[in-house]
N, C-alpha and C positions, 0 to 999 in steps of 0.2 A: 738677409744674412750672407747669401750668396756676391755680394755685392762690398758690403766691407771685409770677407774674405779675401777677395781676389786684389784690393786694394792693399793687406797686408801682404799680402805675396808680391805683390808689387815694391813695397817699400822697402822690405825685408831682399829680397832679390838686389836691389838697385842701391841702397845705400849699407847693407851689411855685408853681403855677398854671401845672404843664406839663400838658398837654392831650394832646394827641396827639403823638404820639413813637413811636419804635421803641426795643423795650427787647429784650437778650441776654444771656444769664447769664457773667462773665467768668471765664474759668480762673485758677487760683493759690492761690488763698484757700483755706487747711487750715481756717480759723476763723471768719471774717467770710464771709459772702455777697455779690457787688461783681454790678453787673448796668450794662452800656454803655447809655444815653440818647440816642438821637438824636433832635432834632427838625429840623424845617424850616429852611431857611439852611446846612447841616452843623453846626450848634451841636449840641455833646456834653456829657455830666456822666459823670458815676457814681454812682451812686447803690449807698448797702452797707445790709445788713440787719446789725446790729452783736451779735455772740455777748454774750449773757446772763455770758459770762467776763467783759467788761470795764466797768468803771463807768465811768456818764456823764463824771467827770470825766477820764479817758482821753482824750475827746473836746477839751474843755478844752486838754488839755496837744499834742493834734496841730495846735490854731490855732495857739496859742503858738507852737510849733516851725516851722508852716511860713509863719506869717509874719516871723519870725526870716531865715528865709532868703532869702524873698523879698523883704525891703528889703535884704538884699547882692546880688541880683541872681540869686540862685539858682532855679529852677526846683522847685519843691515844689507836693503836690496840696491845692489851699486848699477849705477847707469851706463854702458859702453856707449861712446863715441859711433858716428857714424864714418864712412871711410873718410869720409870728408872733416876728421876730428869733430865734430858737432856735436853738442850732446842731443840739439831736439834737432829734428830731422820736417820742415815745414814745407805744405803744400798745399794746396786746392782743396782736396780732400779733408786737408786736416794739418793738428802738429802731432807727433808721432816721436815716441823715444823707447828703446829696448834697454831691458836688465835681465841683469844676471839670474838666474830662479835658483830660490830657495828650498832645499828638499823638505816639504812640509805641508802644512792645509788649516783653513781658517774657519772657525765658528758661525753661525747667527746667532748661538745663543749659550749660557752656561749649562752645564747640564751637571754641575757636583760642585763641592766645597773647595776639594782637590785642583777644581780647575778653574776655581777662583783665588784661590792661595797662588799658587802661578802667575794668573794674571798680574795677578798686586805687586807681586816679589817685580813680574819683566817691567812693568811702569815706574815702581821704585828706582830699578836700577838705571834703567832708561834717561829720569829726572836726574841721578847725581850723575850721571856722564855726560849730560848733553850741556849742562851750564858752564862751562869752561868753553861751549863751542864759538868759535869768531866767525865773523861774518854774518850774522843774523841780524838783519834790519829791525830796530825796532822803530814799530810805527805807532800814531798816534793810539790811544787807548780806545777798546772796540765798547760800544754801550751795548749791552746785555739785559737779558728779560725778554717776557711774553709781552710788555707792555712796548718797547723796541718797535715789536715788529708790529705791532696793530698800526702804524701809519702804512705801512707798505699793505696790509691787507685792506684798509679802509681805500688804497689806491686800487686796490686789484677789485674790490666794489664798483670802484667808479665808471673803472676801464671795461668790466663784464658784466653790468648790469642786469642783464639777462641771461647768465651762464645756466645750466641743468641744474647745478650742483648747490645755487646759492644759498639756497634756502636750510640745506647741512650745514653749510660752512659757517652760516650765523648762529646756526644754533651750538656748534661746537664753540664759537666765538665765546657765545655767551655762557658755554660751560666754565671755559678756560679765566674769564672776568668772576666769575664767581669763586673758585678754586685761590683764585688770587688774594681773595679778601682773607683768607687764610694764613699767607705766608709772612715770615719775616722781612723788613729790607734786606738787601744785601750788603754786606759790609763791603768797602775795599781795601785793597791788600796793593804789596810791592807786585809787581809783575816780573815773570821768570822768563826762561827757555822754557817751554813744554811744546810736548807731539802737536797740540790741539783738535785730536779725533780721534780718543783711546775706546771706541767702541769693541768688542769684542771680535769682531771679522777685523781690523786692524791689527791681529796676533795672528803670529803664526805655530802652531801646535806640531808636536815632533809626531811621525807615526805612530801609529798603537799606544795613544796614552798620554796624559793630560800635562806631560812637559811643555812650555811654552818655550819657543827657540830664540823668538824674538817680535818687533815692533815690525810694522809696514805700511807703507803710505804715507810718506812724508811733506807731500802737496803742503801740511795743514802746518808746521812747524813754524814756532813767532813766539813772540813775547804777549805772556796770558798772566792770569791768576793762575794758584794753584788750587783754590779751592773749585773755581770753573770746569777744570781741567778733571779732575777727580771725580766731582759730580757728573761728568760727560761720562764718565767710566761706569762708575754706579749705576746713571740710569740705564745704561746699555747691558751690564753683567746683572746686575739685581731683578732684571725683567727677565723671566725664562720665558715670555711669549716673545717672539719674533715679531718687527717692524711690520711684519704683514698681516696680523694678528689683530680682531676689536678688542677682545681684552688681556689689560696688561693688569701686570701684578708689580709688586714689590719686595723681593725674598730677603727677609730679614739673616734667615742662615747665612746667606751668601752675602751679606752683606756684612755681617761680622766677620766673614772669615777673609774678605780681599781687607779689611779694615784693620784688622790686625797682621795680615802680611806684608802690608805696605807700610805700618808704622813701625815692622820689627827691621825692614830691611831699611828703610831712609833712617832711621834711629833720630837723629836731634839734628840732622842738615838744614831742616825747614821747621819752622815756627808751628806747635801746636794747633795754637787758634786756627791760622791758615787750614789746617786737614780737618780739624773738626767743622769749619762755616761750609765745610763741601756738603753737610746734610741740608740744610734748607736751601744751597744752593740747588740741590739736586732737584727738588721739588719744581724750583723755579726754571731749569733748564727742563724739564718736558714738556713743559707749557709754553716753554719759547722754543721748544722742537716742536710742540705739536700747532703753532701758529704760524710756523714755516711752513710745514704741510698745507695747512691751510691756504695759505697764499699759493700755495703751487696747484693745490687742487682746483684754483680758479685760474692762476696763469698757464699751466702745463708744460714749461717751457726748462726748470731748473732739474728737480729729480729725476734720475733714469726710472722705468715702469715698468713690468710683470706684464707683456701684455697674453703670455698663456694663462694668467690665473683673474688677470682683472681687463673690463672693455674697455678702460680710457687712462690715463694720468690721474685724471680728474679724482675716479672713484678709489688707485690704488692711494692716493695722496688722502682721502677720506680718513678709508681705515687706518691708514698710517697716526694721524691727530688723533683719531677716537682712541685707538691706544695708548697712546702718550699721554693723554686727558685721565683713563683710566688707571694708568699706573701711580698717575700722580697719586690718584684720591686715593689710590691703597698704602701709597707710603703716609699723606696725611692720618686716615683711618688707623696705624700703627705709629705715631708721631713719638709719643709716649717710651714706646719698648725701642724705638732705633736712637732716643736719644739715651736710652740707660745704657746702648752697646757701646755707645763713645764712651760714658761716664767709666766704662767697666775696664775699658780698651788705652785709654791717653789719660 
């Protein structure tokens, strides 16, 4: 830690001409490294070390986006330039880019109805202001599912043969093949502007109380489905155990109530069927989260890791799938009552 510390002092020093500051590593980030900036006066930044996964032009497309939202008034995390006008600031070490901080703080998990109704309203509004946005590349269409990624885990077989861990990660394999015989296809749909990563640490919550201020993290922003997109939401808000957690749930409360906040505020912008195919998608996106884990728990190389609570990648990538696995089978287990909430709701 001591070590990418003195690196951001480095860069912060040399390319913004902050000086003295207090710097803290910030919780959330699976991917990106994000570290809190305080100087003198209470002025704050963030400053992120940027994964080797995303191209510069990523960066690019996060100005775009969040000043998009910022001349309607929205609250989004803007990027300053380096003195050198740049917005990523690339080196040895690393790519590196600073924002503005947002006075605020982000979840792991729901913890009320109140702050699921929130969520729903800041994603609604999020989706009708972000499609008028230009400049967003669309690229070909992404294939989706648990059945997706089983090539790249049957690769990560081949390549670790021998790993500790293999012998979990088949048998999760073989949960997630099983889980599957259960679900519907997936339909498809037009594809939109969406966040593409509306987990719930992706909000940012106003002090003392379950207002949501706004969106963050805009790495992930492209042309998606909406039903994908929602489902990503679901399975992240709907689950009150934590990513780090074996077992997951599926809260149907909460699930009615971002469900109905989110069709009172889009109102008739987006096609019915599109919000209602997000429930069996949901099912289908933990099973293609938790066979991403999978893959990681034999590669090591993609998710950041817990290494105070867990001894390798390997093992926190374990429990990561087994919950994922497990939340499924609870939302199947109530298949029945989460489709009466749509029936009740659109």
């Amino acid at each position: 830690m001591d070590k990418i510390l003195k690196q951001c002092h480095s860069v912060l020093n040399d390319q913004y001409d902050i000086g003295d500051c207090i710097i803290a590593p910030l919780d959330g980030g699976l991917i990106n490294k994000s570290f809190s900036v305080k100087v003198s006066g209470n002025t704050r930044f963030v400053l992120q070390k940027i994964s080797n996964q995303f191209e510069s032009t990523v960066t690019d497309k996060i100005n775009i986006v969040s000043n998009h939202l910022i001349a309607k008034g929205i609250d989004a995390p803007q990027i300053i330039p380096t003195n050198n006008r740049k917005l990523v600031f690339k080196e040895s070490s690393g790519n590196w880019r600073l924002l503005k901080f947002i006075n605020g703080f982000s979840k792991k998990t729901v913890n009320s109805v109140e702050e699921a109704i929130e969520l729903a309203r800041c994603l609604g509004q999020f989706h009708l202001h972000i499609q008028d946005c230009k400049g967003i590349e669309k690229k070909p269409r992404r294939e989706r599912g648990a059945e997706n990624q089983l090539k790249k885990l049957q690769a990560a077989f081949n390549k670790f043969p021998d790993h500790k861990s293999i012998k979990e990660v088949s048998m999760c394999a073989n949960a997630i093949r099983k889980n599957q015989k259960y679900l519907p296809s997936p339909q498809l749909f037009p594809e939109r502007i969406l966040h593409g990563d509306p987990k719930v640490s992706n909000f940012l919550f106003a002090k003392g109380g379950s207002v949501v201020k706004c969106m963050i993290d805009f790495d992930t922003v492209g042309w998606a489905e909406l039903s994908w997109e929602l489902a990503d939401a679901f399975r992240s808000w709907c689950n009150p155990s934590s990513e780090d957690q074996l077992a997951g749930t599926f809260d149907l409360e909460i699930f009615e109530a971002a469900m109905c906040s989110y069709a009172q505020t889009v109102e008739t912008a987006f096609p019915v069927e599109e919000i209602t195919h997000s429930l069996p998608v949901t099912a289908h996106i933990f099973l293609e989260l938790a066979m991403r884990f999978l893959v990681d728990a034999l590669e090591e190389e993609y998710f950041g890791w817990d290494a105070d609570n867990f001894n390798s990648a390997s093992s926190h990538n374990l429990v990561r799938a087994k919950g994922q696995i497990s939340a499924c089978e609870s939302l199947l287990a109530n298949w029945s009552k989460a489709n009466q909430v749509l029936s009740n709701i659109l």
